[in-house]
PDB file as gemmi writes it, atoms N, CA and C in Angstrom:
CRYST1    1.000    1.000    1.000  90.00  90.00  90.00 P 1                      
ATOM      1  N   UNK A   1      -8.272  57.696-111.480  1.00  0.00           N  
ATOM      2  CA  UNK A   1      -7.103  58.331-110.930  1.00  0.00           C  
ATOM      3  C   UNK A   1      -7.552  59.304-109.844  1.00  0.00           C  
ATOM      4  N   UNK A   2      -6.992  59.276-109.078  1.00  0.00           N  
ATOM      5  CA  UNK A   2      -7.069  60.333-107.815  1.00  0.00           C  
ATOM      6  C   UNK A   2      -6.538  61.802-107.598  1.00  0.00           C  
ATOM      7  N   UNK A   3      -7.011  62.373-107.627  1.00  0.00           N  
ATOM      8  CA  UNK A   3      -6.751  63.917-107.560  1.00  0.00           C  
ATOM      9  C   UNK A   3      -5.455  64.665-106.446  1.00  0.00           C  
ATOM     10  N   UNK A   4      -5.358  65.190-106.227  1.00  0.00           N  
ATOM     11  CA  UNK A   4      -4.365  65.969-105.468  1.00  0.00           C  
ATOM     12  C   UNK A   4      -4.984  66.244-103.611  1.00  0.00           C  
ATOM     13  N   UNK A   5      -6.555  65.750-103.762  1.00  0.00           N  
ATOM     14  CA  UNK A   5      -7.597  65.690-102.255  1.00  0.00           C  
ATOM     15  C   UNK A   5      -7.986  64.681-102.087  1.00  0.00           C  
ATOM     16  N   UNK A   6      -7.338  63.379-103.171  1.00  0.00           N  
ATOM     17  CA  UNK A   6      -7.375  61.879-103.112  1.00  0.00           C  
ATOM     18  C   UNK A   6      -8.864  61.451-103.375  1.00  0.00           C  
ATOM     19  N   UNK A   7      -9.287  62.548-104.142  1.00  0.00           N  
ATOM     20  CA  UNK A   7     -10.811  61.876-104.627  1.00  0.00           C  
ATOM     21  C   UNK A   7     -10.589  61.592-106.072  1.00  0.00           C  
ATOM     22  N   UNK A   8     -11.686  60.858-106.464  1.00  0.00           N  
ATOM     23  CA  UNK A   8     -11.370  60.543-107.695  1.00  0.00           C  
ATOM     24  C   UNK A   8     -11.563  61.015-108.854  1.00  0.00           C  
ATOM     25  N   UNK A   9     -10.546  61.147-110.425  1.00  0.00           N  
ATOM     26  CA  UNK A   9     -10.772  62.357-110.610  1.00  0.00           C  
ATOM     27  C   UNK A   9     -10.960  61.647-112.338  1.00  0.00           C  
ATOM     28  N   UNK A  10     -11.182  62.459-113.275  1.00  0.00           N  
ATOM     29  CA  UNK A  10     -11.348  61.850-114.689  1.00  0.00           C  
ATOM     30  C   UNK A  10     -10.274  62.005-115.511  1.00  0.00           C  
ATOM     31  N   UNK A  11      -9.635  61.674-115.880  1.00  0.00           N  
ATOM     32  CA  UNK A  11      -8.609  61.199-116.616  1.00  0.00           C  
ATOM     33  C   UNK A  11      -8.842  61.613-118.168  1.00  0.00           C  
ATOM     34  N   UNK A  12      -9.827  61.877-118.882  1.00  0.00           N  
ATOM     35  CA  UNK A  12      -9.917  62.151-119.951  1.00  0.00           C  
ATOM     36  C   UNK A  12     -11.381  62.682-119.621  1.00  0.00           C  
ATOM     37  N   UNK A  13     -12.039  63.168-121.310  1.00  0.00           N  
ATOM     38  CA  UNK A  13     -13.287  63.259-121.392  1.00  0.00           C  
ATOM     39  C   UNK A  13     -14.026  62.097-121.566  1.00  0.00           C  
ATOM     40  N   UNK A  14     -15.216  62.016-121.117  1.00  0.00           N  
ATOM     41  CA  UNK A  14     -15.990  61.129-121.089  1.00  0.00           C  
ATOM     42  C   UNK A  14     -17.284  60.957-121.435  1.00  0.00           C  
ATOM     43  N   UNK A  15     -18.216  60.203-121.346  1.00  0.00           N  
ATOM     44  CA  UNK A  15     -19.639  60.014-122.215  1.00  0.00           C  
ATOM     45  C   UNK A  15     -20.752  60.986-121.749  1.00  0.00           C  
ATOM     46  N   UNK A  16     -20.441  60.964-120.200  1.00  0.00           N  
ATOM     47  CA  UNK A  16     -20.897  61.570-119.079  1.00  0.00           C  
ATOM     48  C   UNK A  16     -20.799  62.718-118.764  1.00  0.00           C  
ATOM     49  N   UNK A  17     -19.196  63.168-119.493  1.00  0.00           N  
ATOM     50  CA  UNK A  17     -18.714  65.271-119.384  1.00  0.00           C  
ATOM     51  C   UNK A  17     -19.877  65.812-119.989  1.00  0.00           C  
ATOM     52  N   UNK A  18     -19.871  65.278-121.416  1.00  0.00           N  
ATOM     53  CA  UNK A  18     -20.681  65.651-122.531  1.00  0.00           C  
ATOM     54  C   UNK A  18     -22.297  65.692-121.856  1.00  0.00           C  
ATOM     55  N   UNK A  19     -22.852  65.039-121.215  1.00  0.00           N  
ATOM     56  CA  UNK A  19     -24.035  65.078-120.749  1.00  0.00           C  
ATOM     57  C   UNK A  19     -24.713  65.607-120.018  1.00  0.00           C  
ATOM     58  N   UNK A  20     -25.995  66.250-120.887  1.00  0.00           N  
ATOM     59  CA  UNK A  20     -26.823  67.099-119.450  1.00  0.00           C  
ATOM     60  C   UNK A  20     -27.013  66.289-118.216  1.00  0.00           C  
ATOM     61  N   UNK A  21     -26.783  66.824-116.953  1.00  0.00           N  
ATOM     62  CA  UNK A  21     -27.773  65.445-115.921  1.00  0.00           C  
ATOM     63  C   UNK A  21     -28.976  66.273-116.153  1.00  0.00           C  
ATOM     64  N   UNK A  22     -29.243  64.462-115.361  1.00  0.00           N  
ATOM     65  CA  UNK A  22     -30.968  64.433-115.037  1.00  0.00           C  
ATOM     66  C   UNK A  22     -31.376  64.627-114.489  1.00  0.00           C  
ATOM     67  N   UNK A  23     -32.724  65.060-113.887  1.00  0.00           N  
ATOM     68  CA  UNK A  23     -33.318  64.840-111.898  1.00  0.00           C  
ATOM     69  C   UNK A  23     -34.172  63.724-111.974  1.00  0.00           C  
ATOM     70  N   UNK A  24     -33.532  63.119-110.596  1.00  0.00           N  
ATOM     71  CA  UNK A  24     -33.899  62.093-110.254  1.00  0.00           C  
ATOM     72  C   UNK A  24     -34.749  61.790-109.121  1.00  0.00           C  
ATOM     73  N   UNK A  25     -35.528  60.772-109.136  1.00  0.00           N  
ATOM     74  CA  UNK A  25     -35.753  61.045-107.527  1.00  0.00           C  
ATOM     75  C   UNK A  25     -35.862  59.382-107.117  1.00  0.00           C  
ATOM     76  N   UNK A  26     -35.199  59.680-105.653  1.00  0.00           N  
ATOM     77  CA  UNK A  26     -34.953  58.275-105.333  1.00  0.00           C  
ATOM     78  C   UNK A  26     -35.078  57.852-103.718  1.00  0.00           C  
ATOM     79  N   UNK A  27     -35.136  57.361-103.501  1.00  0.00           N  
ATOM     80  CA  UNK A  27     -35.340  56.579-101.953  1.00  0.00           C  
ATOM     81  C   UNK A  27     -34.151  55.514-101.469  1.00  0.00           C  
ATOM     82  N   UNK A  28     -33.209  56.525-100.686  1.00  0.00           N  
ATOM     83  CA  UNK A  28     -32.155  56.075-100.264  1.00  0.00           C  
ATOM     84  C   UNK A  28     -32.038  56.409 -98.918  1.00  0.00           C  
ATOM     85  N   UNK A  29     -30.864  55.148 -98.260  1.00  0.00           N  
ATOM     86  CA  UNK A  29     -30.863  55.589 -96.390  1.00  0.00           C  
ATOM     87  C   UNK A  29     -30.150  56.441 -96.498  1.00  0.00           C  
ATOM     88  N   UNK A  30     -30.959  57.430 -95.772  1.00  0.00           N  
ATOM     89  CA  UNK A  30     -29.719  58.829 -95.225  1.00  0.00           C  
ATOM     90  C   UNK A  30     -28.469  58.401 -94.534  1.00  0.00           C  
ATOM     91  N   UNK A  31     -28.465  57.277 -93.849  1.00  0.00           N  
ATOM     92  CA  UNK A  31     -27.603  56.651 -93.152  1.00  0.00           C  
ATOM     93  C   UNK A  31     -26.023  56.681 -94.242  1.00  0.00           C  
ATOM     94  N   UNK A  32     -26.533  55.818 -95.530  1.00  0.00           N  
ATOM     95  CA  UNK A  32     -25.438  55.770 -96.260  1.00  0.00           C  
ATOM     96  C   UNK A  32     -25.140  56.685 -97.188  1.00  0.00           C  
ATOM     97  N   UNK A  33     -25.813  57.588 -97.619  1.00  0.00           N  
ATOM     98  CA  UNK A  33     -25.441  58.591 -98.196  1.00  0.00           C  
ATOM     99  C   UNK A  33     -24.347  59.480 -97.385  1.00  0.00           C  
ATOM    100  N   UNK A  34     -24.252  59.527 -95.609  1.00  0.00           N  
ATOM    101  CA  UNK A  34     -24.043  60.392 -94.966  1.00  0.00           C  
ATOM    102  C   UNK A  34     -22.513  59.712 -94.432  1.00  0.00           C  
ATOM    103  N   UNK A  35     -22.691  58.464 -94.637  1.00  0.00           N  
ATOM    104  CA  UNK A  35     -21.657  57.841 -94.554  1.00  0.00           C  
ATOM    105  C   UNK A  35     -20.316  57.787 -95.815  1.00  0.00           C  
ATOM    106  N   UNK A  36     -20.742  57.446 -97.021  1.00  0.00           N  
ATOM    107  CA  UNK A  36     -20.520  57.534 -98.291  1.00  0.00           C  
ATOM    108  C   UNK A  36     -19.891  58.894 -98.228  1.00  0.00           C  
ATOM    109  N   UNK A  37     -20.567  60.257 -97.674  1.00  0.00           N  
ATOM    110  CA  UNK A  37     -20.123  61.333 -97.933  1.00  0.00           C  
ATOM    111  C   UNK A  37     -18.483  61.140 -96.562  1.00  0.00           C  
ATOM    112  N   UNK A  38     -18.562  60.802 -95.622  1.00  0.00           N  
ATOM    113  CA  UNK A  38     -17.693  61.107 -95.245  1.00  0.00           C  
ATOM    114  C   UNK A  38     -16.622  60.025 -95.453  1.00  0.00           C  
ATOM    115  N   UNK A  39     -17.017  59.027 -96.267  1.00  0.00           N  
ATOM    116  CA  UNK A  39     -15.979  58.476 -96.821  1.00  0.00           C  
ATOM    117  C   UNK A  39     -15.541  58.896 -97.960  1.00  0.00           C  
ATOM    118  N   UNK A  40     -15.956  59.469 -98.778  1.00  0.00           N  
ATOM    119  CA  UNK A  40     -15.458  60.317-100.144  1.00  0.00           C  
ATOM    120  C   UNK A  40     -15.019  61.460 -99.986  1.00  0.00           C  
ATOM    121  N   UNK A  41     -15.239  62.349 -98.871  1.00  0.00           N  
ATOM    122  CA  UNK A  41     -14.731  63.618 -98.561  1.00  0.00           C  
ATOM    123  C   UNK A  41     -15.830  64.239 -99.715  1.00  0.00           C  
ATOM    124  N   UNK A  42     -16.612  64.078 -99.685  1.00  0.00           N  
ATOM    125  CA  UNK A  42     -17.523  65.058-100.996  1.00  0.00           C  
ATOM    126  C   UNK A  42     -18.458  65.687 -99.675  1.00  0.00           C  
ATOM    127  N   UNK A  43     -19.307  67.146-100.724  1.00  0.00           N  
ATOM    128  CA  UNK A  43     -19.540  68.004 -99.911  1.00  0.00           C  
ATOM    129  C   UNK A  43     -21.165  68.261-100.110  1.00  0.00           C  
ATOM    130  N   UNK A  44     -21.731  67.703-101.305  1.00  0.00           N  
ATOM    131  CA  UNK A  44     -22.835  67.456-101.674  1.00  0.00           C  
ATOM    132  C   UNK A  44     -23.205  66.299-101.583  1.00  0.00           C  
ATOM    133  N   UNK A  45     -24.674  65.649-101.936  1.00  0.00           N  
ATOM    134  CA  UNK A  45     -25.177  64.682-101.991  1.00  0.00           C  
ATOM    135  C   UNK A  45     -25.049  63.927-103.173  1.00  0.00           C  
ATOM    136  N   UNK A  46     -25.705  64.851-104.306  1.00  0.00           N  
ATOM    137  CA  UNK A  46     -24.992  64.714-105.834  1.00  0.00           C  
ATOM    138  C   UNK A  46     -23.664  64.492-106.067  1.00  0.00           C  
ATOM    139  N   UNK A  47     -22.806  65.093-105.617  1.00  0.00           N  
ATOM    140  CA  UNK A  47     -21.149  64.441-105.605  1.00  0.00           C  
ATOM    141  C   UNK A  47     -21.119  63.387-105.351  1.00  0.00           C  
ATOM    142  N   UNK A  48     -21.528  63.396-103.976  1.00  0.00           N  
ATOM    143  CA  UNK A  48     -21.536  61.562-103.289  1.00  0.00           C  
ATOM    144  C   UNK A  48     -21.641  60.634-104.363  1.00  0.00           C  
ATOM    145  N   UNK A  49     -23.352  60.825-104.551  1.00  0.00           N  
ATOM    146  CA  UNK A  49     -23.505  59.527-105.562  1.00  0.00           C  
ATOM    147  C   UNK A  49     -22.889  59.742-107.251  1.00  0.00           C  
ATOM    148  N   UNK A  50     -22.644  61.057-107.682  1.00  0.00           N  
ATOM    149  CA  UNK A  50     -21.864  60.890-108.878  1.00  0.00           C  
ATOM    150  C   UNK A  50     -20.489  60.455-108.716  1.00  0.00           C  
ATOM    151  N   UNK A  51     -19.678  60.271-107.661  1.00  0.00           N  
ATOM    152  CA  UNK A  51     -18.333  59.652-107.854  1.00  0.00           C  
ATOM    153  C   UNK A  51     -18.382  58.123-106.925  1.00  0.00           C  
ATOM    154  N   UNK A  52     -19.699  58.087-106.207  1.00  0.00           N  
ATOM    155  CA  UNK A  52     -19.610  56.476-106.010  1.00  0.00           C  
ATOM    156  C   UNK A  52     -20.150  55.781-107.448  1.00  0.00           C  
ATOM    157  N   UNK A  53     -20.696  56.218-108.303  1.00  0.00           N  
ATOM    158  CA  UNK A  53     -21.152  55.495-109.690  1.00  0.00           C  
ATOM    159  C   UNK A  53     -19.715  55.876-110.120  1.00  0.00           C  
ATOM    160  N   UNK A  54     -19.215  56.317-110.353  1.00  0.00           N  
ATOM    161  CA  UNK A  54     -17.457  56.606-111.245  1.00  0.00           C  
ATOM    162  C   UNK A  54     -16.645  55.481-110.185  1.00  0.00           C  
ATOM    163  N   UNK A  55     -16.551  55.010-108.865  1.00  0.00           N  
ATOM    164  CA  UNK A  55     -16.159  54.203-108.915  1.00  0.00           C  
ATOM    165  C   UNK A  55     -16.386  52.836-109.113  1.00  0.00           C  
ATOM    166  N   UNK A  56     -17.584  52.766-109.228  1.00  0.00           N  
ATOM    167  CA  UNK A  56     -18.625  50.926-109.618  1.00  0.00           C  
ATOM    168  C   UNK A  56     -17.847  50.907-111.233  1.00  0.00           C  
ATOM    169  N   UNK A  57     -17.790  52.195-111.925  1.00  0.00           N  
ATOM    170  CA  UNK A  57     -17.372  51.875-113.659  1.00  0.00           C  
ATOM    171  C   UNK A  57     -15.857  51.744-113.063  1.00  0.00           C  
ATOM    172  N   UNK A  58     -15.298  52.598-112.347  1.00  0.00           N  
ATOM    173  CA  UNK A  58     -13.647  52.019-112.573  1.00  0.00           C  
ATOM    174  C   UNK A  58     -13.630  50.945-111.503  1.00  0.00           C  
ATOM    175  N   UNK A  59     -14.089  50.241-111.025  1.00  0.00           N  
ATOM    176  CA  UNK A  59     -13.992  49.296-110.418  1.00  0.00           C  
ATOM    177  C   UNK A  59     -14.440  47.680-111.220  1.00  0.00           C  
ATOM    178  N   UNK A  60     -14.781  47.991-112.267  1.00  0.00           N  
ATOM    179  CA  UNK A  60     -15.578  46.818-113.539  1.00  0.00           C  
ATOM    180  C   UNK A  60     -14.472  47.312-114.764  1.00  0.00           C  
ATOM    181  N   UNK A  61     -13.951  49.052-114.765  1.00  0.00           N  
ATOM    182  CA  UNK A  61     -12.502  49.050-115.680  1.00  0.00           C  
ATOM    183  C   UNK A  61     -11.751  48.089-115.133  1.00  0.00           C  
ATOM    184  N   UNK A  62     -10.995  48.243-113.975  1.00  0.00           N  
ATOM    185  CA  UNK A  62     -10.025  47.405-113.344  1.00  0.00           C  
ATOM    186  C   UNK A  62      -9.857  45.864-113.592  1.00  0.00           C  
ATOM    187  N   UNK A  63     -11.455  45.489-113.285  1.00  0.00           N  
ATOM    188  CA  UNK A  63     -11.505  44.061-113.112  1.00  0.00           C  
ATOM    189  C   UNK A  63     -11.622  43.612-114.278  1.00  0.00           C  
ATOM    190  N   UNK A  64     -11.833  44.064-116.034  1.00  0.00           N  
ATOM    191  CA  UNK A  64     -11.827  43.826-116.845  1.00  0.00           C  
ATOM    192  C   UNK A  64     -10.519  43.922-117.465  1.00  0.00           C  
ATOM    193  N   UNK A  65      -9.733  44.652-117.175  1.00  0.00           N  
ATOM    194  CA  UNK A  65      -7.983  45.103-117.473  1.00  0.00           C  
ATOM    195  C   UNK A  65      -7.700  43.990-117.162  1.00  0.00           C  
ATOM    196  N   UNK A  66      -7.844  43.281-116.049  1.00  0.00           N  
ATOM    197  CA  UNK A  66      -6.820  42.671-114.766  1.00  0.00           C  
ATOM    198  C   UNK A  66      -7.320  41.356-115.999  1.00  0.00           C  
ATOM    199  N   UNK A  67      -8.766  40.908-116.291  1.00  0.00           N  
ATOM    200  CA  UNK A  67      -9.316  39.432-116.732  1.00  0.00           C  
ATOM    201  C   UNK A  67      -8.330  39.691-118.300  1.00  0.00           C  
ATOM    202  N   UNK A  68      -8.365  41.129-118.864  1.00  0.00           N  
ATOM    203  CA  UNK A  68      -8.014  40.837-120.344  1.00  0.00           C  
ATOM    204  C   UNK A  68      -6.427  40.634-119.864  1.00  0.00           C  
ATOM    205  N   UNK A  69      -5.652  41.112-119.338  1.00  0.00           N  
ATOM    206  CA  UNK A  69      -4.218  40.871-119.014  1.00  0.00           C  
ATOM    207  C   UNK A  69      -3.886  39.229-118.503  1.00  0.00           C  
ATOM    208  N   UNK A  70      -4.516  38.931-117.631  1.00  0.00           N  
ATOM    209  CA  UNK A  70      -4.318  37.466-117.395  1.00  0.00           C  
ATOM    210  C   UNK A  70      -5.005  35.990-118.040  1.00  0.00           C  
ATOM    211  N   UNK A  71      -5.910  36.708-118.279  1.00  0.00           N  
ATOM    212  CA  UNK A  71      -6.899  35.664-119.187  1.00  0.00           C  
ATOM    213  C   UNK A  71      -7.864  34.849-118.374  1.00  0.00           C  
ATOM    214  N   UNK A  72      -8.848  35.653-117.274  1.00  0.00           N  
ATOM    215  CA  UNK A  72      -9.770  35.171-116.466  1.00  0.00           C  
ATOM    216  C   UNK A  72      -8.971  34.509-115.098  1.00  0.00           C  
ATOM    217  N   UNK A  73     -10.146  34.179-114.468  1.00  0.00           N  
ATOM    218  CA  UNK A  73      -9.964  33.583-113.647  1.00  0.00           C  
ATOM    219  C   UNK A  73     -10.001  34.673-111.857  1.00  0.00           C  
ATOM    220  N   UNK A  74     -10.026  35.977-112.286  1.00  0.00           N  
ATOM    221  CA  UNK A  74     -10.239  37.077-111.212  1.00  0.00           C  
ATOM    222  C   UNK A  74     -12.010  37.041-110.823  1.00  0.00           C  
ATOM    223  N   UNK A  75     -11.833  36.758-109.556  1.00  0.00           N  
ATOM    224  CA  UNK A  75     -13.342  37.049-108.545  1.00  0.00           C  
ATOM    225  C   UNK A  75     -13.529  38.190-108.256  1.00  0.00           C  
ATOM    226  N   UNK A  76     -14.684  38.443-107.975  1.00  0.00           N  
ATOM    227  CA  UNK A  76     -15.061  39.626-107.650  1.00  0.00           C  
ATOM    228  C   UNK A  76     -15.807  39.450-106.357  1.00  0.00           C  
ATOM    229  N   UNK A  77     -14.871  39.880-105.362  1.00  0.00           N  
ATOM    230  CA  UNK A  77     -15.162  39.778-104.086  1.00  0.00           C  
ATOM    231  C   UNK A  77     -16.199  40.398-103.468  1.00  0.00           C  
ATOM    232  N   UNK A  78     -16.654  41.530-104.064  1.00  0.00           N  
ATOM    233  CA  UNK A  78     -17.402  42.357-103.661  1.00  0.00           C  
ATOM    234  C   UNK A  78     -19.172  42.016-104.110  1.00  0.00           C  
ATOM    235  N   UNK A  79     -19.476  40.997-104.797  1.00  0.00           N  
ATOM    236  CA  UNK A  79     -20.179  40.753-105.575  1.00  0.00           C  
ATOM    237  C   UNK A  79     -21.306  40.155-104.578  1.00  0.00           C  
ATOM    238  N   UNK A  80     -22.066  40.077-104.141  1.00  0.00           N  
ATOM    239  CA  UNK A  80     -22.965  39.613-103.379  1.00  0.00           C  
ATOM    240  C   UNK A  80     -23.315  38.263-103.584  1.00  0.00           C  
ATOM    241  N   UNK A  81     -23.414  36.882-102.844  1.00  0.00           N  
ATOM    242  CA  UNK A  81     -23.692  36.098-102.986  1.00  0.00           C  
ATOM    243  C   UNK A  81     -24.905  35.564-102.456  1.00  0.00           C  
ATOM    244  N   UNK A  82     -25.648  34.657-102.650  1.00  0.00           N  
ATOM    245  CA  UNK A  82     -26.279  33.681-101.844  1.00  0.00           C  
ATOM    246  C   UNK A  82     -26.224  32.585-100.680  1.00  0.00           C  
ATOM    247  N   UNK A  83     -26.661  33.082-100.125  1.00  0.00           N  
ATOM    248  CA  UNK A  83     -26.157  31.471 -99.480  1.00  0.00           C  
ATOM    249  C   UNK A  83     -27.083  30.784 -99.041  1.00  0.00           C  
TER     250      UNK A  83                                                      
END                                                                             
């Protein structure tokens, strides 16, 4: 659900409220982090990637709602293929 600044926001408690974070360390393009940020309107780096992972889970909620409501047959467009 989306907040009142149209970011996305938590709806209940979760597995994740409850949890210390971690430090991480990782090797990512600044390119998309910087991009990511100005597509999320987030103001940190850590924001960035903690609400692009909150949308990969509500984006696999959705598509699992949508398969248990109809009974399969939904693609996942976003899914990377081969060719």
């Amino acid at each position: 659900m989306l907040d009142q600044t149209g970011r996305l926001s938590h709806t209940g408690a979760t597995e994740a409220d409850s949890e210390n974070p971690r430090k991480k360390n990782f090797r990512l393009h600044q390119s998309k982090i910087d991009r990511a940020m100005e597509v999320l309107g987030t103001r940190t780096e850590t924001e960035t990637i903690e609400q692009a992972l909150d949308l990969i889970v509500f984006q696999r909620q959705l598509l699992d709602g949508i398969d248990a409501l109809y009974g399969g047959g939904i693609v996942n467009v976003f899914e990377e293929t081969e060719e």
